[in-house]
C-alpha positions in Angstrom: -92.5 -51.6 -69.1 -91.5 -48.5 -70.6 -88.6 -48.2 -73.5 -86.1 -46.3 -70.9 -86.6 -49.6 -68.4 -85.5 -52.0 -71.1 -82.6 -50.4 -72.8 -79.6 -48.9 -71.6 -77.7 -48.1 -74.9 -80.2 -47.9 -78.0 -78.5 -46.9 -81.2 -80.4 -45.9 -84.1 -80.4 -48.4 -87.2 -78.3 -48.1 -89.7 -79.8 -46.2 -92.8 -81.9 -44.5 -90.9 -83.0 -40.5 -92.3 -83.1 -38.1 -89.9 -84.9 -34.8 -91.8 -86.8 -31.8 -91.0 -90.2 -31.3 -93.2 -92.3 -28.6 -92.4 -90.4 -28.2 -89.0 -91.3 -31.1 -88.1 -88.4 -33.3 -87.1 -89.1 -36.9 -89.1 -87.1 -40.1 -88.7 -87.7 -43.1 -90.6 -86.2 -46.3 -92.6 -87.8 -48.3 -94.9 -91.2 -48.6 -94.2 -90.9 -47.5 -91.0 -91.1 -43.9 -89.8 -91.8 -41.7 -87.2 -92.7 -37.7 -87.0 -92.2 -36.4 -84.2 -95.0 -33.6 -83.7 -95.0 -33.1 -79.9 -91.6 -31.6 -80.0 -91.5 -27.9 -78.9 -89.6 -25.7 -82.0 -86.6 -24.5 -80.2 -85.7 -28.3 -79.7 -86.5 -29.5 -83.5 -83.1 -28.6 -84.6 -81.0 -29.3 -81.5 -82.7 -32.8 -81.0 -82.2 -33.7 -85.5 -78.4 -32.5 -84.9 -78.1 -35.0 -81.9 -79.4 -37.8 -83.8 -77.5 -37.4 -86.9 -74.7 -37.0 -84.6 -75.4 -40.4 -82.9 -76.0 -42.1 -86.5 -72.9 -41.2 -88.3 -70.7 -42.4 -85.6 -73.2 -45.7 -85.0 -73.2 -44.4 -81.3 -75.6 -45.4 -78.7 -77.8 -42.4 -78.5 -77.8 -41.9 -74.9 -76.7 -43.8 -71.4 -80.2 -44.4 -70.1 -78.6 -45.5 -66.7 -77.0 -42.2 -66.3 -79.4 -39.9 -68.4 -83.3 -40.6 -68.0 -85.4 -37.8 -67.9 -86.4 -35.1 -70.8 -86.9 -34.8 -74.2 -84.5 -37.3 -74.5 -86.5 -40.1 -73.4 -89.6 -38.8 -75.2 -87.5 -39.4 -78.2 -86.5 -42.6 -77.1 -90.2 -44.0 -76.6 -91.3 -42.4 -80.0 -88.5 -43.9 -81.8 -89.0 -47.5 -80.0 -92.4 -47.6 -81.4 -91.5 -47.1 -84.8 -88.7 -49.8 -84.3 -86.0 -47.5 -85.3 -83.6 -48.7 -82.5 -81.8 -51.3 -81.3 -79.6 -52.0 -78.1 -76.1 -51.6 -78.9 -73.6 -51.5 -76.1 -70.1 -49.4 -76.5 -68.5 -53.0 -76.4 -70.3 -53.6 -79.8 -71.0 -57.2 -79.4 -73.8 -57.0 -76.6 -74.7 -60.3 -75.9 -77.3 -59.3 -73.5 -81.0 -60.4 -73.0 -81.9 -57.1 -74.2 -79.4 -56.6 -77.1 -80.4 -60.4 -78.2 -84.1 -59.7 -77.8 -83.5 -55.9 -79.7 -82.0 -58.0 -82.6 -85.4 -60.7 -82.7 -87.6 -57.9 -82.1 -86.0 -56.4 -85.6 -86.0 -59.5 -87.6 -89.3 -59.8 -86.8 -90.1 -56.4 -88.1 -88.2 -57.2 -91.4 -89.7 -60.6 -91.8 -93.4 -58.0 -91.9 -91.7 -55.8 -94.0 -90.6 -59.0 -96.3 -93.9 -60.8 -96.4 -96.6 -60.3 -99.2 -99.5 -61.2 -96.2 -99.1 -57.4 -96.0 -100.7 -56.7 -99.3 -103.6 -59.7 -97.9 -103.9 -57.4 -94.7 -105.4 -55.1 -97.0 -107.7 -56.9 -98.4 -109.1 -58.3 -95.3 -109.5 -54.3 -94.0 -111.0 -53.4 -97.4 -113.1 -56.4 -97.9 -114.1 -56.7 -94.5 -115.7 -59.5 -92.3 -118.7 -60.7 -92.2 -121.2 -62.5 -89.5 -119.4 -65.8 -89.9 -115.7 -64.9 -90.1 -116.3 -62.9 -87.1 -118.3 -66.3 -85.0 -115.4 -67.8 -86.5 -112.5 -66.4 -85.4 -114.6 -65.5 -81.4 -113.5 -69.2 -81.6 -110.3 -69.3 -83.0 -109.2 -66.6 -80.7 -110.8 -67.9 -77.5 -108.9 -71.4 -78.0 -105.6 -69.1 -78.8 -106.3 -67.3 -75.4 -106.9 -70.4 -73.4 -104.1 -72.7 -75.2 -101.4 -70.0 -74.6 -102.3 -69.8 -71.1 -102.1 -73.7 -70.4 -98.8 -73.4 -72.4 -97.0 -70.9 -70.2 -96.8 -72.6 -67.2 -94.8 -75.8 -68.3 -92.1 -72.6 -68.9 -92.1 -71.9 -64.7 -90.0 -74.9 -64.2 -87.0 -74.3 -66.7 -86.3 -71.0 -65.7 -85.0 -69.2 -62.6 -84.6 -66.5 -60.7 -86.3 -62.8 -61.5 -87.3 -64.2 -65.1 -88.7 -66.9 -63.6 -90.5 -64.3 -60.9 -91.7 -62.1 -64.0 -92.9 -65.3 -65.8 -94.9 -66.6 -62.5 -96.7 -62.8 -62.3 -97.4 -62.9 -65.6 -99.7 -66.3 -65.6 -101.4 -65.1 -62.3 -102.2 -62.0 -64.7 -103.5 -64.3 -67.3 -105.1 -66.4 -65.7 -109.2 -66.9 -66.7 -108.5 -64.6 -69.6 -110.6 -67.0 -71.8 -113.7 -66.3 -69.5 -113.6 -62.8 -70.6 -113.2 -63.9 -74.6 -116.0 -66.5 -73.9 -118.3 -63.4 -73.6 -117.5 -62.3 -77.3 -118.9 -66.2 -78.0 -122.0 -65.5 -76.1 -122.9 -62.2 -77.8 -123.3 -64.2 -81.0 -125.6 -66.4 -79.6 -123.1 -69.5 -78.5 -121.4 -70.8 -75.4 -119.2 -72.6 -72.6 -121.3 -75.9 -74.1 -120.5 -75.2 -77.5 -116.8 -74.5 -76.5 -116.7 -78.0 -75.7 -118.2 -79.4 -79.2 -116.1 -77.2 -81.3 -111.8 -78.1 -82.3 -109.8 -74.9 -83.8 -108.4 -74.5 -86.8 -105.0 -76.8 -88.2 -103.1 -73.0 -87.6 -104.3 -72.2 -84.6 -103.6 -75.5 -83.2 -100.3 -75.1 -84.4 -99.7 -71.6 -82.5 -100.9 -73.3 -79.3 -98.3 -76.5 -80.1 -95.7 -75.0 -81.1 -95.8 -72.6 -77.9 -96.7 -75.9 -75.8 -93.1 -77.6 -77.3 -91.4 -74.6 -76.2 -92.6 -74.7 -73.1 -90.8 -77.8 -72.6 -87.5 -77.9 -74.5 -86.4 -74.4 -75.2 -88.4 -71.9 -72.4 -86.4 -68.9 -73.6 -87.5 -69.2 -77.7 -91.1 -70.1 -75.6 -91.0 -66.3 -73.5 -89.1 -65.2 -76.6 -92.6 -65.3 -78.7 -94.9 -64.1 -76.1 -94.2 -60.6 -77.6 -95.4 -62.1 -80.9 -98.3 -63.3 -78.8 -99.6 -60.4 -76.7 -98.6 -57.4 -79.5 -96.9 -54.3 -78.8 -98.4 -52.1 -76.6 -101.9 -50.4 -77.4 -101.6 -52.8 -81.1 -105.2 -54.0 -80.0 -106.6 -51.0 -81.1 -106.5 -51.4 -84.7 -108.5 -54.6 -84.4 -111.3 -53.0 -81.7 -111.7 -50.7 -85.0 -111.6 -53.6 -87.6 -114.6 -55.0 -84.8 -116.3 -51.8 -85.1 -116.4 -51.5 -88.5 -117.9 -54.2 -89.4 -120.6 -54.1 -87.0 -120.0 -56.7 -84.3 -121.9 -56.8 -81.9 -121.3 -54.6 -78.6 -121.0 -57.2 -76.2 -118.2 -58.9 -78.7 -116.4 -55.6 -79.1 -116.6 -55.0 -75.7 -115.1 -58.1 -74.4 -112.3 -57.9 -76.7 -111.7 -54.3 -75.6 -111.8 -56.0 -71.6 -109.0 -57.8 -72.7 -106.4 -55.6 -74.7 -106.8 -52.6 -71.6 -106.0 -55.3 -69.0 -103.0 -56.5 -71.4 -102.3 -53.0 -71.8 -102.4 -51.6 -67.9 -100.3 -54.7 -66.9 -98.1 -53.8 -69.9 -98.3 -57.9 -71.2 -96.7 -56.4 -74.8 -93.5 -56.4 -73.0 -93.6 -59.2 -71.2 -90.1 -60.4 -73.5 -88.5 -57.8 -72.7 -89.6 -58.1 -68.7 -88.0 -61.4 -69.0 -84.9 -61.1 -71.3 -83.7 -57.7 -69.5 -82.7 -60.1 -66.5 -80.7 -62.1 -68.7 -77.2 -61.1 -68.4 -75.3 -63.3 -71.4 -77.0 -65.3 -74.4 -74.4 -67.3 -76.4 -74.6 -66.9 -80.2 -75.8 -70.1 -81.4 -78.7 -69.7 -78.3 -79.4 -66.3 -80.1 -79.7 -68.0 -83.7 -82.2 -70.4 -82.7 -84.4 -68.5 -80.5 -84.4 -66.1 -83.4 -85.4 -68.8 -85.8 -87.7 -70.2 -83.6 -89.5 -67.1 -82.9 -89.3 -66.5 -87.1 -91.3 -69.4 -87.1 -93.5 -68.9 -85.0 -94.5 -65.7 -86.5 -94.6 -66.8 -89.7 -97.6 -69.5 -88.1 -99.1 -66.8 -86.5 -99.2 -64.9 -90.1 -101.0 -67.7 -91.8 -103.4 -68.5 -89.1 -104.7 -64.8 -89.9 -105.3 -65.8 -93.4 -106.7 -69.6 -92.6 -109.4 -67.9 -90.3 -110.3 -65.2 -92.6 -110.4 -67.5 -95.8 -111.8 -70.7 -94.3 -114.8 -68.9 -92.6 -115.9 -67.0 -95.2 -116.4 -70.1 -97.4 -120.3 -70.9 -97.1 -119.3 -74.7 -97.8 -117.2 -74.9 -94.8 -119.0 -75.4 -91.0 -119.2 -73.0 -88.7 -118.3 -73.5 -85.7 -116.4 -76.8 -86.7 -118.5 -79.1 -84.1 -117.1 -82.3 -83.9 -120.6 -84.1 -82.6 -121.5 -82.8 -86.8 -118.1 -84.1 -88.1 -118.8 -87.8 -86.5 -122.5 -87.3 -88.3 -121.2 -86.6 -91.2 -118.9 -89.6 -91.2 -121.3 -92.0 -90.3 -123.6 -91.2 -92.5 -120.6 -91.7 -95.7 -119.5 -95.5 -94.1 -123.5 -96.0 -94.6 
């Protein structure tokens, strides 16, 4: 879904600087930023005058459903990915399945921006993984895959209409998607048998419950996270490098790579905002606890991250975590 099909007036945030450096137009806030290279010269001042313009009068910086085409848009995109925008109708209080969403999708941002996992991102990257973190989380992420999948579908029943159309297209899109993650399994030497024997970690389990209780009592929080779930757009290639650097093997990389082009060719990263743009008014108390909810939920998703890195690369600790060995192990301390 591209940026110009979701919004129809995106306003820049506040605080935002818009600067020129090198004559190259840059726009950022915070930690976030954008430069934006590809523009030709003759437009780097015009295009910088037309977003300060927009900023100091907090003014939706174009009418996408009367202006679409241009640098404009190219502007738009590069400034969506950065998440320097926000829907903002010229009735000011948009309430909107795309303004609502536009708002979570930035408290999400902030709550990144806010968290000290950022500094533990580091050392994960600097540190890197090694054979048993990356059999460990193979595992973690297959059960991830397969649990969000069963998940979903409770979701079909509670909602209706072209959300509830998106939402069915979407699980025919997913489905089996653990078949192709079951091949990262078998290129470090383990499979569908082994599946069977192994239970995921207490934070992974919790991502797959908490999207499970959703399902059930509040679908729109539930289609809400799926953009925590899936990642923006092309996100999966940072981790295919993380994979490559630290030597896993082919077939592992390669199945994970499988998976992130068919998320990205059927555009799954946007698969909240496929669903919310249909919704035409979200009442403000429904927009505070989707938002927490979906805060939440993140935040789980955060700490899974660290329990898989952490727990696997403890020697002391099993891996996979077989239950046939955990029901050993007990036996044998009764005796």
């Amino acid at each position: 879904m591209k940026t110009e099909e979701f919004f129809s007036h995106p306003c820049l945030l506040d605080d935002v600087q818009v600067r020129i450096e090198d004559n190259v137009l840059n726009v950022s806030r915070a930690s976030r930023g954008v430069r934006l290279k590809g523009l030709p010269p003759q437009h780097v001042q015009p295009v910088h005058d037309w977003l300060q313009k927009c900023n100091a009068a907090r003014a939706p910086l174009l009418d996408v459903t009367r202006q679409a085409s241009g640098v404009d848009i190219a502007v738009l995109r590069a400034l969506d990915s950065a998440g320097l925008v926000v829907e903002q109708s010229p009735q000011r209080n948009d309430r909107s399945g795309t303004a609502v969403l536009s708002r979570i999708e930035q408290r999400v941002l902030e709550q990144i921006e806010a968290m000290p996992e950022q500094d533990f991102a580091d050392t994960m990257d600097r540190n890197g993984w090694n054979q048993r973190q990356l059999v460990g989380n193979a595992f973690e992420y297959y059960f991830i895959t397969l649990g969000a999948y069963d998940a979903i579908a409770p979701a079909l029943a509670r909602v209706s209409g072209q959300c509830q159309a998106t939402m069915a297209s979407f699980v025919i899109e997913e489905y089996r998607h653990d078949r192709i993650l079951l091949r990262a399994l078998e290129a470090c030497g383990y499979g569908e048998r082994d599946v069977l024997d192994v239970v995921p970690l207490a934070y992974t389990s919790a991502v797959i419950n908490e999207l499970f209780y959703l399902a059930h009592v509040d679908p729109l929080a539930m289609i809400a996270c799926l953009f925590v779930v899936e990642g923006r757009q092309q996100a999966g290639e940072g981790y295919l490098q993380m994979l490559q650097r630290n030597r896993a093997p082919q077939a592992y990389i390669d199945s994970h790579r499988e998976h992130d082009r068919i998320n990205n060719n059927r555009e799954h990263g946007t698969i909240s905002r496929q669903c919310f743009r249909h919704i035409d008014h979200i009442g403000e108390e429904d927009e505070i606890r989707i938002t927490e909810r979906v805060l939440m939920f993140h935040r789980v998703g955060v700490e899974r991250l660290r329990q898989i890195y952490t727990y696997y690369a403890d020697d002391a600790n099993p891996c996979p975590r077989r239950v046939s060995e955990l029901q050993v192990r007990s036996h044998d301390r009764m005796h």
